[in-house]
Biopython code that builds the backbone (N, CA, C, O; Angstrom):
import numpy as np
from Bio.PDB.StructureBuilder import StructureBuilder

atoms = [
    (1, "UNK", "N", (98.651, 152.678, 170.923)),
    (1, "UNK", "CA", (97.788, 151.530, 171.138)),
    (1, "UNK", "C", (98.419, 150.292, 170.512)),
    (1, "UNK", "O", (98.759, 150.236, 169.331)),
    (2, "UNK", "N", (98.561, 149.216, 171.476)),
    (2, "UNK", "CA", (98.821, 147.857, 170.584)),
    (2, "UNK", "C", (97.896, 146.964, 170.127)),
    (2, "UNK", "O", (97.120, 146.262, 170.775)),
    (3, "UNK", "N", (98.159, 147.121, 168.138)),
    (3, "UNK", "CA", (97.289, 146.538, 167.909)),
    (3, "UNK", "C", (97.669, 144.620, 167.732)),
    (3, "UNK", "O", (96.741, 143.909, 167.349)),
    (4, "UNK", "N", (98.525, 144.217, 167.925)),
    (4, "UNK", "CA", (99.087, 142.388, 168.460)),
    (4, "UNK", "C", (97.858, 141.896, 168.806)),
    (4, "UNK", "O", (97.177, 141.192, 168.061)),
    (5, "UNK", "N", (97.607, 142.175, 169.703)),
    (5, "UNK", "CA", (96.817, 141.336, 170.219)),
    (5, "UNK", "C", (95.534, 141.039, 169.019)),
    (5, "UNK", "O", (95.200, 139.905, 168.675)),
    (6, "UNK", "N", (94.952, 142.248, 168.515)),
    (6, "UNK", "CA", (93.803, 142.342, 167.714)),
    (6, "UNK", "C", (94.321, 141.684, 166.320)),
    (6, "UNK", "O", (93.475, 141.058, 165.683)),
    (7, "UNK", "N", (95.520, 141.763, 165.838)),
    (7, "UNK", "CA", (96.002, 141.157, 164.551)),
    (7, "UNK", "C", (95.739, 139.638, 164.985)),
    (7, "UNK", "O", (95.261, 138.818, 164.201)),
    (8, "UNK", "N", (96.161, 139.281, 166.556)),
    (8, "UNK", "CA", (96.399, 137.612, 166.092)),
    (8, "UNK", "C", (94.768, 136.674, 165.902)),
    (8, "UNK", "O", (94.521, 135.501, 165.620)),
    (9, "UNK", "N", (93.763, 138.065, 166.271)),
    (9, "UNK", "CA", (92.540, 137.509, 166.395)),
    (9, "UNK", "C", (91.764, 137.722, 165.221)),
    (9, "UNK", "O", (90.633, 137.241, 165.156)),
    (10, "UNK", "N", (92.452, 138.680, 163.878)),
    (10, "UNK", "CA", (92.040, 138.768, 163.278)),
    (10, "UNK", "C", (92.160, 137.814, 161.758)),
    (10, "UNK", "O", (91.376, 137.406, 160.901)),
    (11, "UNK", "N", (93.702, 137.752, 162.038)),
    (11, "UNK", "CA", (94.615, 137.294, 161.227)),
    (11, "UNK", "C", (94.128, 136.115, 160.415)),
    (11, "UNK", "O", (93.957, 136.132, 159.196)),
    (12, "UNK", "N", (93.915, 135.044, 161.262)),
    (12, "UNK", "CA", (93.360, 133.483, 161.463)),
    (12, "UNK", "C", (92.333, 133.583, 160.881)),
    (12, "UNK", "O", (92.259, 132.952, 159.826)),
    (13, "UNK", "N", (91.152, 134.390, 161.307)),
    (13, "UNK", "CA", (90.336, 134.678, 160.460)),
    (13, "UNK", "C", (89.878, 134.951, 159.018)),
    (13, "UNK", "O", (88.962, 134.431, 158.382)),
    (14, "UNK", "N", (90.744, 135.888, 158.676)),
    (14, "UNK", "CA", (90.953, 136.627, 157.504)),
    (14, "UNK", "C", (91.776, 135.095, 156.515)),
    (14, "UNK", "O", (91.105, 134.497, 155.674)),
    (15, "UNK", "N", (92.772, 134.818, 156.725)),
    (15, "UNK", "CA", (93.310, 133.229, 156.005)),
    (15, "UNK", "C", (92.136, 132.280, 156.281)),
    (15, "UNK", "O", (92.271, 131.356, 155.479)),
    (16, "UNK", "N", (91.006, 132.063, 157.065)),
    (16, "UNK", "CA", (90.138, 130.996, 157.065)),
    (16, "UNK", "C", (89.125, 131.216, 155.552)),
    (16, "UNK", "O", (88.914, 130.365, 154.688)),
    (17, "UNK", "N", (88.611, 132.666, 155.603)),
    (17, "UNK", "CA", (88.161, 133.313, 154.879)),
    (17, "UNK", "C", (88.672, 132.728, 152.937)),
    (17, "UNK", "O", (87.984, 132.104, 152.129)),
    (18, "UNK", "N", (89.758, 133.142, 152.829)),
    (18, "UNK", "CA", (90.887, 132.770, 152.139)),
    (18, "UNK", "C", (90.853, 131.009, 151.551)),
    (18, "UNK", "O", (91.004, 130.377, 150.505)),
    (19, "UNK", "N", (90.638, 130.846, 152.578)),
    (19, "UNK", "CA", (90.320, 128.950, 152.065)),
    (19, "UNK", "C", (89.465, 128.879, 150.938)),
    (19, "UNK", "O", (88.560, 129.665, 150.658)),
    (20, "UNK", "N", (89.827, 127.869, 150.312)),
    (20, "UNK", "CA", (88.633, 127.717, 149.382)),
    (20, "UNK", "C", (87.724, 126.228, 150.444)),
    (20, "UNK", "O", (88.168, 125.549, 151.370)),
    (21, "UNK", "N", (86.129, 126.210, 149.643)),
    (21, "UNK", "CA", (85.594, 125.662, 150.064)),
    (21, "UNK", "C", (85.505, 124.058, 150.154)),
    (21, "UNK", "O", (84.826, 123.342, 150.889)),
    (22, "UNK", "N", (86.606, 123.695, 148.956)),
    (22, "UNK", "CA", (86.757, 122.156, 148.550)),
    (22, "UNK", "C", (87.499, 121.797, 150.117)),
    (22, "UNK", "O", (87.122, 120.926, 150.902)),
    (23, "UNK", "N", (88.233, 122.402, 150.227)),
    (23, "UNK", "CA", (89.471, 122.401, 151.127)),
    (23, "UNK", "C", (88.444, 122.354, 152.928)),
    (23, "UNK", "O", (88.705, 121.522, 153.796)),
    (24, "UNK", "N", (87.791, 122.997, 153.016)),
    (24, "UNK", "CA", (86.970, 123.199, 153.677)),
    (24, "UNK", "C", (86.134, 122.510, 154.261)),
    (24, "UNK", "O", (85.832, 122.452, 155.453)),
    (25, "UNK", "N", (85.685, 121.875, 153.202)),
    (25, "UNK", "CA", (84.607, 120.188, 152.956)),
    (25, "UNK", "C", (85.726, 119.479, 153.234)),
    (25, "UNK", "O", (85.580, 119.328, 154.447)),
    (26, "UNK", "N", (86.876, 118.867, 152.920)),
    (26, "UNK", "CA", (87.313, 117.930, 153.313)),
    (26, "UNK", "C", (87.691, 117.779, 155.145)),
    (26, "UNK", "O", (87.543, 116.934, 156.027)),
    (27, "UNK", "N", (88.339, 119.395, 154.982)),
    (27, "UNK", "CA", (88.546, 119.326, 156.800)),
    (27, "UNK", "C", (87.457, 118.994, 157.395)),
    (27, "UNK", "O", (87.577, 118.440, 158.487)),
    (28, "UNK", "N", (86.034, 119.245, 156.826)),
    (28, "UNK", "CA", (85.013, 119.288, 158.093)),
    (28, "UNK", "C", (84.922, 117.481, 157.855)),
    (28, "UNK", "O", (84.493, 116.843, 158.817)),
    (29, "UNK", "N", (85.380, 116.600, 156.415)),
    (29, "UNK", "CA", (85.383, 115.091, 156.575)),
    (29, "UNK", "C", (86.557, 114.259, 157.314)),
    (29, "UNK", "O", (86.510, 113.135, 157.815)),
    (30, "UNK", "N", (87.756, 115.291, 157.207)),
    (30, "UNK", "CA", (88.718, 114.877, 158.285)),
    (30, "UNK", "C", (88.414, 114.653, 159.785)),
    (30, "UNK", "O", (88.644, 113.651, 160.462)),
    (31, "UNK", "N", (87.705, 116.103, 160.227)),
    (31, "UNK", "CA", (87.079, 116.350, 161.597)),
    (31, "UNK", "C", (86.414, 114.244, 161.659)),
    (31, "UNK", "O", (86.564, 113.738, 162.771)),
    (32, "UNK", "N", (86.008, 113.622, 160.934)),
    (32, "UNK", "CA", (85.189, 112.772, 161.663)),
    (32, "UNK", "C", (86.263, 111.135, 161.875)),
    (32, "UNK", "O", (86.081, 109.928, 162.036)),
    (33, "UNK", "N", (86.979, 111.758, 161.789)),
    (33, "UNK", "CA", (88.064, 110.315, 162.068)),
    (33, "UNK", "C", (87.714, 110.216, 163.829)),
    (33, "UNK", "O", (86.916, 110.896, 164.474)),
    (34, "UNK", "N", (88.362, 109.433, 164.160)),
    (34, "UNK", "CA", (88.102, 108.931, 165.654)),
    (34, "UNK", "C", (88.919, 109.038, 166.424)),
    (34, "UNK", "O", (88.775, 108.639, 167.580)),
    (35, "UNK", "N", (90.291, 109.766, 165.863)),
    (35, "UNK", "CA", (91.133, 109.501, 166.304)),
    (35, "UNK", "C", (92.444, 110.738, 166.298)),
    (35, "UNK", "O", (93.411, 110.478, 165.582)),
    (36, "UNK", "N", (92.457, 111.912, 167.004)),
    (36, "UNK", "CA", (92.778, 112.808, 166.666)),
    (36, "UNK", "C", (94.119, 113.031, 166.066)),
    (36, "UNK", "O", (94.094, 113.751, 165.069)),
    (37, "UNK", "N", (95.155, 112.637, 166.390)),
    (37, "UNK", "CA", (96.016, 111.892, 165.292)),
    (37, "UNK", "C", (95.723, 111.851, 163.379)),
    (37, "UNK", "O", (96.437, 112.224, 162.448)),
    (38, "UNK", "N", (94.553, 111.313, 163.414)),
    (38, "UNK", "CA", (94.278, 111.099, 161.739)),
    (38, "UNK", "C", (93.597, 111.980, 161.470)),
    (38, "UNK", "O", (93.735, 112.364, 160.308)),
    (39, "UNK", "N", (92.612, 112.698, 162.279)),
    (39, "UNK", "CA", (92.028, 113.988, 162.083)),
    (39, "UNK", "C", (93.421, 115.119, 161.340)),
    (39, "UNK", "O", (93.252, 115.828, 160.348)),
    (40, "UNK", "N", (94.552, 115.025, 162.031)),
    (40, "UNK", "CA", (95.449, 115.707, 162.002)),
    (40, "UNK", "C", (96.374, 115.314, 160.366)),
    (40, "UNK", "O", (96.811, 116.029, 159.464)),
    (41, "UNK", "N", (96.357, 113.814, 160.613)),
    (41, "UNK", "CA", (97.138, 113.361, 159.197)),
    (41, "UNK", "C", (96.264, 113.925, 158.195)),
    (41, "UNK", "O", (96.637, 114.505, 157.176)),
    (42, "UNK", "N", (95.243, 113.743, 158.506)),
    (42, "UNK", "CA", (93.941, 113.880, 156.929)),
    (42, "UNK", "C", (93.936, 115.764, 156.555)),
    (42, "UNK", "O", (93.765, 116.480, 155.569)),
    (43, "UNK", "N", (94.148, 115.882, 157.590)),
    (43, "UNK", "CA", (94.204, 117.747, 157.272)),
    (43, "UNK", "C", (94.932, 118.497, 156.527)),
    (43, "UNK", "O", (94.625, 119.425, 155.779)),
    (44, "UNK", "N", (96.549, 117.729, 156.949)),
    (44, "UNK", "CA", (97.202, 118.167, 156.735)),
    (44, "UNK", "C", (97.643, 117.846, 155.040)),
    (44, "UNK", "O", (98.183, 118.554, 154.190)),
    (45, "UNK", "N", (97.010, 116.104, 155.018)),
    (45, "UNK", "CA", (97.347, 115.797, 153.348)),
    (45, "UNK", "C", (96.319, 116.537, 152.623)),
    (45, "UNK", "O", (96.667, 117.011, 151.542)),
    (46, "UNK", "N", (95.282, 116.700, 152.958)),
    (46, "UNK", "CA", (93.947, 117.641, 152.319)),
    (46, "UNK", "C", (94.865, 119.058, 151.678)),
    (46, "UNK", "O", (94.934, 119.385, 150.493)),
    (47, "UNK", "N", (95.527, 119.756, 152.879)),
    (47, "UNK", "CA", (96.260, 120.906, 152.565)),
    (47, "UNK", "C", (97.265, 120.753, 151.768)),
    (47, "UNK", "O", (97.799, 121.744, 151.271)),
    (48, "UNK", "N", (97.727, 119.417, 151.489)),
    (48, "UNK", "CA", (98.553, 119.645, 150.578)),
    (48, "UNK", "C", (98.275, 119.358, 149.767)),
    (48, "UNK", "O", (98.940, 119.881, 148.872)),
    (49, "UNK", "N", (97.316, 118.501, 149.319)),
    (49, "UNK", "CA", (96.816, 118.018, 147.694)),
    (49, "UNK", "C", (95.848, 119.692, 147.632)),
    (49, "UNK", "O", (95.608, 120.052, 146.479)),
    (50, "UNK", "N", (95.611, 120.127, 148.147)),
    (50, "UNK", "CA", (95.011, 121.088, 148.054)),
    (50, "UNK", "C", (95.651, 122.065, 147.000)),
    (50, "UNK", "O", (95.153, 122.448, 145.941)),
    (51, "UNK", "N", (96.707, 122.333, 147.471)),
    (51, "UNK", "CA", (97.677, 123.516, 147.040)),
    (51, "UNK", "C", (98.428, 123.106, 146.126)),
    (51, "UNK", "O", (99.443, 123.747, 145.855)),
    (52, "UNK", "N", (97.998, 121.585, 145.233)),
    (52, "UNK", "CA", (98.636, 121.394, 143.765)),
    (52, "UNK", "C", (97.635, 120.949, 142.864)),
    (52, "UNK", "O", (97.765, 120.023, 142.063)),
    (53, "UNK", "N", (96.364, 121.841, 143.079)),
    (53, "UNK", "CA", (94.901, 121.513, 142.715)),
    (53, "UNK", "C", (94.649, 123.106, 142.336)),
    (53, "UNK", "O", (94.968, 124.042, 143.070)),
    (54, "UNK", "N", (93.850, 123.256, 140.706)),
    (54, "UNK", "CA", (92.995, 124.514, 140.811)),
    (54, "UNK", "C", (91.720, 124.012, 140.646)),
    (54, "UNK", "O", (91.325, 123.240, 139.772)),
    (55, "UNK", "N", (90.916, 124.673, 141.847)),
    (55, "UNK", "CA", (89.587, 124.267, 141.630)),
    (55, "UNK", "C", (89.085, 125.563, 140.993)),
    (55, "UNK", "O", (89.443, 126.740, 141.058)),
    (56, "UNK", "N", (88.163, 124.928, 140.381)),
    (56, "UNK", "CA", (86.972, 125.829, 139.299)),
    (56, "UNK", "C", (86.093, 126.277, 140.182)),
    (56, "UNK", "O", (85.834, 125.795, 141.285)),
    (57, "UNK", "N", (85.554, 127.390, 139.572)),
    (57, "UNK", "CA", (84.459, 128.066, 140.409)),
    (57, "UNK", "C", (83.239, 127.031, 140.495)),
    (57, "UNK", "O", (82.668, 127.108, 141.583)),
    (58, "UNK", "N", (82.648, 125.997, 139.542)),
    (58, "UNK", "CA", (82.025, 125.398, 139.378)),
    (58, "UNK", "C", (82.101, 123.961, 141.247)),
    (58, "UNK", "O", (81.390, 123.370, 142.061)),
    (59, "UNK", "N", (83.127, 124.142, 140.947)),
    (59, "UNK", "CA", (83.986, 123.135, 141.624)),
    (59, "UNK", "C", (83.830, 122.937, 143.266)),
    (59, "UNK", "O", (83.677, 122.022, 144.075)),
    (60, "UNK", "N", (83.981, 124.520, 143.235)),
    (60, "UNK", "CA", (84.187, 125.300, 144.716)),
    (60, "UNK", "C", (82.318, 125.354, 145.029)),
    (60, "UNK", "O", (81.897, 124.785, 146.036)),
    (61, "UNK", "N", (81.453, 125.985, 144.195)),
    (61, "UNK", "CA", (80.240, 125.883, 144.219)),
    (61, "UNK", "C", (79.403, 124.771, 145.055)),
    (61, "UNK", "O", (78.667, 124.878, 146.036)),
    (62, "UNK", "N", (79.792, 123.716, 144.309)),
    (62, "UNK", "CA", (79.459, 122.213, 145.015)),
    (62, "UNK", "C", (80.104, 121.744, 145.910)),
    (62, "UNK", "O", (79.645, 120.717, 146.410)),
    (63, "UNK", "N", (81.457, 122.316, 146.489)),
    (63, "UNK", "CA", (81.525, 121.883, 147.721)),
    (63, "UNK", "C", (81.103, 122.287, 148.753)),
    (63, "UNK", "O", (80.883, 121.681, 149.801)),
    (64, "UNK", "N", (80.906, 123.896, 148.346)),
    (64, "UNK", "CA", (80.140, 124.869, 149.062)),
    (64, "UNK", "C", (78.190, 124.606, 149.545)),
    (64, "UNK", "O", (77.469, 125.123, 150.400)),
    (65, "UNK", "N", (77.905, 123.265, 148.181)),
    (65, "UNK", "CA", (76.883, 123.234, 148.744)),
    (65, "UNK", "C", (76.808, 121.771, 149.687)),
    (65, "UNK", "O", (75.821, 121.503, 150.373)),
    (66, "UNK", "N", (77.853, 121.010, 149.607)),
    (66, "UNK", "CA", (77.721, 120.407, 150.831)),
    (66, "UNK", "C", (78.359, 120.672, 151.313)),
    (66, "UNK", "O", (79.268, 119.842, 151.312)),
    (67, "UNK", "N", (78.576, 121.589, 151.945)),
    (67, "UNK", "CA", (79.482, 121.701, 153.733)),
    (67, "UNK", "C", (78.404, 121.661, 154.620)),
    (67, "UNK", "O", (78.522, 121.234, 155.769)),
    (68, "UNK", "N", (76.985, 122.235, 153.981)),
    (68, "UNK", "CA", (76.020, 122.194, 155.439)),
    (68, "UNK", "C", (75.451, 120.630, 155.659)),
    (68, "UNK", "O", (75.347, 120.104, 156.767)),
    (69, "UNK", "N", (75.132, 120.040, 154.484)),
    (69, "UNK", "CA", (74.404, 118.900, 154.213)),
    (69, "UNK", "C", (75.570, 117.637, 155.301)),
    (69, "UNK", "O", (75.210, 116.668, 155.970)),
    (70, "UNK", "N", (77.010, 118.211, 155.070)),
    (70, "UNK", "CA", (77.699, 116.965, 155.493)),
    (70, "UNK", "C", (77.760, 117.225, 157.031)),
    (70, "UNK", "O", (77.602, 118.208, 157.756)),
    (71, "UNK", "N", (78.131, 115.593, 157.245)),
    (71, "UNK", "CA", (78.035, 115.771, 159.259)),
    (71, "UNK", "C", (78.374, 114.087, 159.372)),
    (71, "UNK", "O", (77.884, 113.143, 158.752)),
    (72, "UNK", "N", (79.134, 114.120, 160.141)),
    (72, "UNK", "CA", (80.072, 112.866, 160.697)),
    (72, "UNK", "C", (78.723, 111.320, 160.852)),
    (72, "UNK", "O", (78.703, 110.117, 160.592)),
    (73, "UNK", "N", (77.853, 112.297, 161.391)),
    (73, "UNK", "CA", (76.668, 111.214, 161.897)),
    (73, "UNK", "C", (76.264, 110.444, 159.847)),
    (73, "UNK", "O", (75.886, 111.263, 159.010)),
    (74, "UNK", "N", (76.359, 109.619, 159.620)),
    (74, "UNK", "CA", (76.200, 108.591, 158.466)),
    (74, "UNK", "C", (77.040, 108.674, 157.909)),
    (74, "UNK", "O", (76.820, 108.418, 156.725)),
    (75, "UNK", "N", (77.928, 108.899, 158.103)),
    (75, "UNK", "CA", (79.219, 109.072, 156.942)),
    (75, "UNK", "C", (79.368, 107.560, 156.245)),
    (75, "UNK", "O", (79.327, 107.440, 155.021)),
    (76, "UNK", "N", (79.524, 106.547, 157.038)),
    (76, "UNK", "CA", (79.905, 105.327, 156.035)),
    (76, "UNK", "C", (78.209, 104.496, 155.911)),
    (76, "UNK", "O", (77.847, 103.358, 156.208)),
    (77, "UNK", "N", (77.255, 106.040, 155.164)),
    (77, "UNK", "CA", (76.298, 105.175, 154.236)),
    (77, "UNK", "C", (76.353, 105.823, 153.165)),
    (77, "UNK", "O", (77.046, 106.836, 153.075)),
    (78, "UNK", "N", (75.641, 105.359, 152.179)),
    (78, "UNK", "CA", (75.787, 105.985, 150.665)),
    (78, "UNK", "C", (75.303, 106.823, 150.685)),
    (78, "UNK", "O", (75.412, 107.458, 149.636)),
    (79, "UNK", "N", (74.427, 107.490, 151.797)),
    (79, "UNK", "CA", (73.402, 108.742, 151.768)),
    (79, "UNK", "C", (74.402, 109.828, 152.279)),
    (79, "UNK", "O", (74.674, 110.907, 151.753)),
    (80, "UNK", "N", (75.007, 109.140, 153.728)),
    (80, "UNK", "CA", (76.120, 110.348, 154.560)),
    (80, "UNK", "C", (77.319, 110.558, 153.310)),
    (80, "UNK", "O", (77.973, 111.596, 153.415)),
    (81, "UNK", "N", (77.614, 109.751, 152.271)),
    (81, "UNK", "CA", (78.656, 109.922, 151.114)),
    (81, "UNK", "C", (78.016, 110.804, 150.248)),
    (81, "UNK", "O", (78.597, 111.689, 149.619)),
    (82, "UNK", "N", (76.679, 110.541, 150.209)),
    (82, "UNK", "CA", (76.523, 111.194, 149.128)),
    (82, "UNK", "C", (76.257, 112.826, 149.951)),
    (82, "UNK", "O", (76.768, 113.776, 149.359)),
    (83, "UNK", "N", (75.730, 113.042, 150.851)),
    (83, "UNK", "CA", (75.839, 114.624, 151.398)),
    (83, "UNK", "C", (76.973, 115.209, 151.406)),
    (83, "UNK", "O", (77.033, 116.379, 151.028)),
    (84, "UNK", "N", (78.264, 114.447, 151.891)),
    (84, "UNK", "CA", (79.429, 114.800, 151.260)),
    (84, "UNK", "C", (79.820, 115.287, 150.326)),
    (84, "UNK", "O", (80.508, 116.306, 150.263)),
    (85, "UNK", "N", (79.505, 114.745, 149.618)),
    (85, "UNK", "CA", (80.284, 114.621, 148.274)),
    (85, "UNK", "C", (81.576, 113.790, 147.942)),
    (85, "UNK", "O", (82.503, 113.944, 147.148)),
    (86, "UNK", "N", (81.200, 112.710, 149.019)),
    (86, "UNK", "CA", (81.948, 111.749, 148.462)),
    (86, "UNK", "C", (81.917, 110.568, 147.646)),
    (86, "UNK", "O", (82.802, 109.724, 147.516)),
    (87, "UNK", "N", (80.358, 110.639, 146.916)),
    (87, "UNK", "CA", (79.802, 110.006, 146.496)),
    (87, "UNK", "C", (78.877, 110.577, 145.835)),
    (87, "UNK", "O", (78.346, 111.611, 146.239)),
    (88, "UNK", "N", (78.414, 109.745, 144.271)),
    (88, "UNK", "CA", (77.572, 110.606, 143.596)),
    (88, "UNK", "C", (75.822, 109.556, 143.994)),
    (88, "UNK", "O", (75.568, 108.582, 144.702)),
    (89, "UNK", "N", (74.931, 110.537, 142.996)),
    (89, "UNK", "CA", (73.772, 109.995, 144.172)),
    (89, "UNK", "C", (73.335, 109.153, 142.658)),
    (89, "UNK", "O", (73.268, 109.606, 141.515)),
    (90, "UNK", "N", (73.078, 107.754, 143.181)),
    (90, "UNK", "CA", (72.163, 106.737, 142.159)),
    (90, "UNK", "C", (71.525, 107.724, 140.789)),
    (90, "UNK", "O", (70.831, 107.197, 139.920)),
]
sb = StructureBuilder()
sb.init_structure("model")
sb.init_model(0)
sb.init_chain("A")
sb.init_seg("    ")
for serial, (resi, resn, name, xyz) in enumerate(atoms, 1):
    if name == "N":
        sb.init_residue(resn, " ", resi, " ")
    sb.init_atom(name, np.array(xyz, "f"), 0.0, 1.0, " ", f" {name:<3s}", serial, name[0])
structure = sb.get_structure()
């Protein structure tokens, strides 16, 4: 039986898994550029400041709790920053 095919579907997965969540939060703030190009620049610098960064469990926690809260729709108000976490709240 070849299992190829099932590795390449698994694979991707299993390394998404693997991400930490800071890293995670930023791609889903990259995702909102306009311009897929910078979607692409922002990802890729995310991944690399990423990987000369240890985040704390503390760290990872709070980004973990906004990944649901954040979403492209308000991003440049202090409220869509602050669901982010790109911004702290008043």
């Amino acid at each position: 039986m070849n299992l190829r095919p099932l590795a390449c579907l698994v694979l991707p997965l299993a390394l998404l898994a693997c991400e930490n969540k800071c890293l995670t939060l930023a791609k889903k703030v990259c995702g909102c550029e306009r311009v897929a190009s910078e979607v692409d620049t922002c990802r890729t610098r995310a991944e690399s400041e990423s990987s000369n960064l240890d985040i704390t469990s503390s760290q990872e926690d709070y980004c973990e709790s906004k990944i649901d809260t954040c979403s492209c729709d308000g991003l440049d108000t202090p409220e869509g920053q602050i669901a982010c976490g790109l911004a702290n709240a008043p």
